[in-house]
C-alpha positions as CSV (number, residue, x, y, z in Angstrom):
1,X,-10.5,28.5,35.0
2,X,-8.5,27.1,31.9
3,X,-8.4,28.8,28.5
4,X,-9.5,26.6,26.2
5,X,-7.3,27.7,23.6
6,X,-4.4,27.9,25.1
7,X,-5.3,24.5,26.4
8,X,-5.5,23.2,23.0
9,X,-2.3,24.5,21.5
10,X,-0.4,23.1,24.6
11,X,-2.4,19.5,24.6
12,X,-2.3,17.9,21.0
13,X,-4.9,16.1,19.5
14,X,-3.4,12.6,20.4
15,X,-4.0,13.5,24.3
16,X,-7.4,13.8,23.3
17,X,-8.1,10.8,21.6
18,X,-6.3,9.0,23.9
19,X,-8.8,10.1,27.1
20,X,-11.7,9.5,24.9
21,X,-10.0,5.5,23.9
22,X,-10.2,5.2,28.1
23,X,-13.5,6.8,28.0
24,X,-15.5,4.3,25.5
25,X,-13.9,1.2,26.3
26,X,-16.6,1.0,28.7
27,X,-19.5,2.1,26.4
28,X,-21.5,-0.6,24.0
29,X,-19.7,-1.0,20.6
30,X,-22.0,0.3,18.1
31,X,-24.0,-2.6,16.2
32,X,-21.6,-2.2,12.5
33,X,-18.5,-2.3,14.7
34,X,-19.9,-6.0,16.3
35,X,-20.7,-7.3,12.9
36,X,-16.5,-6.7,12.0
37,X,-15.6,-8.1,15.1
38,X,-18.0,-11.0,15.1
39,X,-18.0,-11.7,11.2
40,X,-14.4,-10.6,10.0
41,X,-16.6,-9.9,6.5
42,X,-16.5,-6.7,4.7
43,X,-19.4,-8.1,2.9
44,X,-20.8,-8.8,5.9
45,X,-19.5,-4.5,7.5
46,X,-21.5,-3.1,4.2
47,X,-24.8,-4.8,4.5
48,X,-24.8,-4.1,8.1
49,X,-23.8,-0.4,7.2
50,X,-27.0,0.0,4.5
51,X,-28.7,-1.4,7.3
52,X,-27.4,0.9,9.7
53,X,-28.6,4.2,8.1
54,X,-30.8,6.7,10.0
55,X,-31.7,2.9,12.1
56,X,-31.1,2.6,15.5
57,X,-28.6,0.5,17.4
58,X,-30.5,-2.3,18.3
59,X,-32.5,-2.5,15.1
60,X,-29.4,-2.9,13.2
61,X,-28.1,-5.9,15.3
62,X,-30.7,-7.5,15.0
63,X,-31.8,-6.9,11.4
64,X,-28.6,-7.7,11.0
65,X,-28.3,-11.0,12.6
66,X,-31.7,-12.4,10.9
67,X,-30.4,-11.3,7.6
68,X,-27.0,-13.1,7.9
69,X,-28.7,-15.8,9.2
70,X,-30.1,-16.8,6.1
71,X,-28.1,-15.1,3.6
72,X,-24.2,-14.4,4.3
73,X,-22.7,-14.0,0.8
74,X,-24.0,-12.3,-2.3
75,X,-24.5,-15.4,-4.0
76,X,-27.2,-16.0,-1.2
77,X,-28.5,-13.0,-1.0
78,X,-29.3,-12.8,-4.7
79,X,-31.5,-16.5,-3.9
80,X,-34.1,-14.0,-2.0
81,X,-36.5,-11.8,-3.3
82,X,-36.8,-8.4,-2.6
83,X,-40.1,-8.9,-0.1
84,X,-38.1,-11.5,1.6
85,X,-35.3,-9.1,2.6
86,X,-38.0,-6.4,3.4
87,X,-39.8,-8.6,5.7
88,X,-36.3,-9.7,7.6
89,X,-34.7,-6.4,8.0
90,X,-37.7,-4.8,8.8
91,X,-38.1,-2.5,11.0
92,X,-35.3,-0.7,9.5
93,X,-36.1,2.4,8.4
94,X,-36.8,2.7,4.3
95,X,-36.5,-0.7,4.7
96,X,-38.1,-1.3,0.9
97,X,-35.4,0.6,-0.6
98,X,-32.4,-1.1,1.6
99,X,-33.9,-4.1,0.1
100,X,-33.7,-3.0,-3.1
101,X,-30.0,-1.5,-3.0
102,X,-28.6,-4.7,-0.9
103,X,-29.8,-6.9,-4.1
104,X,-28.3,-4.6,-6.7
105,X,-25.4,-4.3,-4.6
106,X,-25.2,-8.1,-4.4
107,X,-25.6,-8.4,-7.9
108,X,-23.2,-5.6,-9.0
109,X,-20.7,-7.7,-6.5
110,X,-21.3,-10.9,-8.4
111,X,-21.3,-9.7,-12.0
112,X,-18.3,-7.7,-11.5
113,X,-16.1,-8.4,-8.3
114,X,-16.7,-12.2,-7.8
115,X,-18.5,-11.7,-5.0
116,X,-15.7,-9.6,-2.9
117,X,-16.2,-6.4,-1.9
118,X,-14.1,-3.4,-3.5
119,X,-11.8,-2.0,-0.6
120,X,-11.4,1.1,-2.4
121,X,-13.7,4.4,-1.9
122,X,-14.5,5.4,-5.5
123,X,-15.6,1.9,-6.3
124,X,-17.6,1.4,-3.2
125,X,-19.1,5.0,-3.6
126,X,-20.4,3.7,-7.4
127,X,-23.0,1.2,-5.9
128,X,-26.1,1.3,-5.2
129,X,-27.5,3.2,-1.7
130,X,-23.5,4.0,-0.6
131,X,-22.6,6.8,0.5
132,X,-19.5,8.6,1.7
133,X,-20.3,7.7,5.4
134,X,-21.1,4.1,4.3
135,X,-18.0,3.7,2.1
136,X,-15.3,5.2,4.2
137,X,-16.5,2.7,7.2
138,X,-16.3,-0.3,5.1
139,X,-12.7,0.3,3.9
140,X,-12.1,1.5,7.8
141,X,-13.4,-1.1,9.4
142,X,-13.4,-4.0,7.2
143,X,-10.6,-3.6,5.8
144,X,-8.2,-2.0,8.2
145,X,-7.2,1.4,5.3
146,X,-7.1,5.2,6.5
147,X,-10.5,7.1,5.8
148,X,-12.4,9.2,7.8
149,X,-15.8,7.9,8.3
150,X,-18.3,10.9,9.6
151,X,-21.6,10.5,10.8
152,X,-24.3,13.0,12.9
153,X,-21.7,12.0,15.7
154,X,-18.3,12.8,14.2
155,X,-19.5,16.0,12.5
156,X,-21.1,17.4,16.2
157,X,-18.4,16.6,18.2
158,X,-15.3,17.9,16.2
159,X,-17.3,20.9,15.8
160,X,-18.3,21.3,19.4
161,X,-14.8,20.7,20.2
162,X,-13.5,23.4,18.3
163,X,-11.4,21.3,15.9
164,X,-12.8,22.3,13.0
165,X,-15.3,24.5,12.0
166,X,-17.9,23.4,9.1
167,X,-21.9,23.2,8.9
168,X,-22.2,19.6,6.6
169,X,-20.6,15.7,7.6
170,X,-19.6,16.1,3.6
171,X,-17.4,19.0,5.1
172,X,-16.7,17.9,8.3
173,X,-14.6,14.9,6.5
174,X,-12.6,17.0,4.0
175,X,-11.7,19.2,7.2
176,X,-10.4,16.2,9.1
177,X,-8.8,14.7,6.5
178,X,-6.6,18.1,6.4
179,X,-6.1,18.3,9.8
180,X,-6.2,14.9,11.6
181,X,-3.2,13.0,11.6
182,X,-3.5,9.8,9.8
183,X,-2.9,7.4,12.7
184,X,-6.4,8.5,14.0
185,X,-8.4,8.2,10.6
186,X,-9.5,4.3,11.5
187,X,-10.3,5.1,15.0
188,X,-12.1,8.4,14.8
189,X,-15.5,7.2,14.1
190,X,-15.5,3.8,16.3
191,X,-14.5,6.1,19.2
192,X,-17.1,9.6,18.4
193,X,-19.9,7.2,18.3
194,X,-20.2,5.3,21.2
195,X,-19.3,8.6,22.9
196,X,-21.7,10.6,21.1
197,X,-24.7,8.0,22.4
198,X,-23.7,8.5,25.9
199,X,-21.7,11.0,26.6
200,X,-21.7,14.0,24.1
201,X,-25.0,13.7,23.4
202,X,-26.7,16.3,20.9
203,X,-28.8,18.1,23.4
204,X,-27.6,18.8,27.0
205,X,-24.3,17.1,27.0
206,X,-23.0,15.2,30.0
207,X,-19.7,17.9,30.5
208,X,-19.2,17.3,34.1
209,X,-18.4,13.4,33.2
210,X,-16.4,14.6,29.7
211,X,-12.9,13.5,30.3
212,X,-12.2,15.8,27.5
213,X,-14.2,18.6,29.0
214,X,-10.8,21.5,29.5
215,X,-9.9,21.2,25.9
216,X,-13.4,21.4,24.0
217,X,-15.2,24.9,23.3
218,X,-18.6,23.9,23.6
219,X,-19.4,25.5,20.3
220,X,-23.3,25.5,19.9
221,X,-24.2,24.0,23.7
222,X,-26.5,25.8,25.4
223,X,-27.0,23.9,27.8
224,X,-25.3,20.8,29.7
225,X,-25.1,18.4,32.5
């Protein structure tokens, strides 16, 4: 049987992530990562992301896709009213109050920005309804600048791993950004997600199909498939 620790100071961190690139390639792209491929639109990544919290998959695409649809700018969006927006996006959970941030947000982006989207954290993390998750995976993904975007998905996994050892996402990020080489910081979350959904799932894990399985602790998994 291997030691996992010895495991993991003989096999660095970049042999992981590079089974785990193999490993998703064949997964669905999660629904904010098809919106930057499709749209090429950091505009287009934040909405999506707003959309995207504590929202499924699917209700994201395509709350996302009716939105877009008939509002792709800020200068469109702020042309709707707030119960127009509800009634698209929804079933999106707290739908009413993504409505209400995606307007301020538009209108903060018009009044201030021209209608383009900061590509900087501290600016993105000053309007309305962002977050740190949300904010790190629009200057990520849209546009293309290290940060470390951590979810329910990033934050389980390192920990189960054995990577790093913290009890809040908030945490989980500082940690990472300590320890994970830079090269990975884009990546990270695009790749934990997809294998969070179907592989490392939060309760009873799929470990015999982990290709990652002789290097990860299992920290907190009581049970597993």
């Amino acid at each position: 049987m291997l030691n996992c620790r010895a495991v993991n100071e003989k096999k660095p961190i970049d042999t992981i992530m590079s089974l785990l690139k193999v490993a998703v390639s064949s997964l669905k792209t999660p629904a904010v990562g098809v919106v930057a491929e499709e749209r090429k639109d950091p505009f287009a990544v934040l909405i999506s992301c707003i959309l995207s919290l504590r929202t499924r998959d699917e209700v994201t695409a395509t709350a996302s896709a009716r939105l877009f649809k008939i509002a792709d700018t800020p200068e469109k969006m702020l042309k709707l009213s707030e119960a127009q927006i509800e009634n698209v996006i929804y079933p999106a959970s707290f739908y009413r109050n993504k409505a209400k941030s995606i307007l301020a947000i538009s209108k903060i982006l018009m009044r201030d920005f021209s209608g383009q989207v900061p590509d900087d954290l501290d600016t993105l993390l000053a309007l309305p309804g962002v977050g740190r998750k949300t904010a790190n995976l629009v200057v990520s993904v849209a546009f293309k600048k290290p940060a470390i975007c951590v979810d329910i998905h990033v934050h389980r996994i390192s920990n189960r791993l054995g990577y790093i050892q913290t009890k809040q996402p908030d945490e989980s990020e500082m940690a990472l950004r300590k320890k994970l080489p830079e090269e990975y910081w884009i990546t990270f979350n695009d790749i934990l997600v997809p294998f969070g959904q179907y592989v490392c799932t939060p309760i009873s894990p799929f470990c015999s199909r982990c290709p990652i399985s002789p290097f990860c602790q299992r920290v907190g998994v009581e049970k597993h498939r």
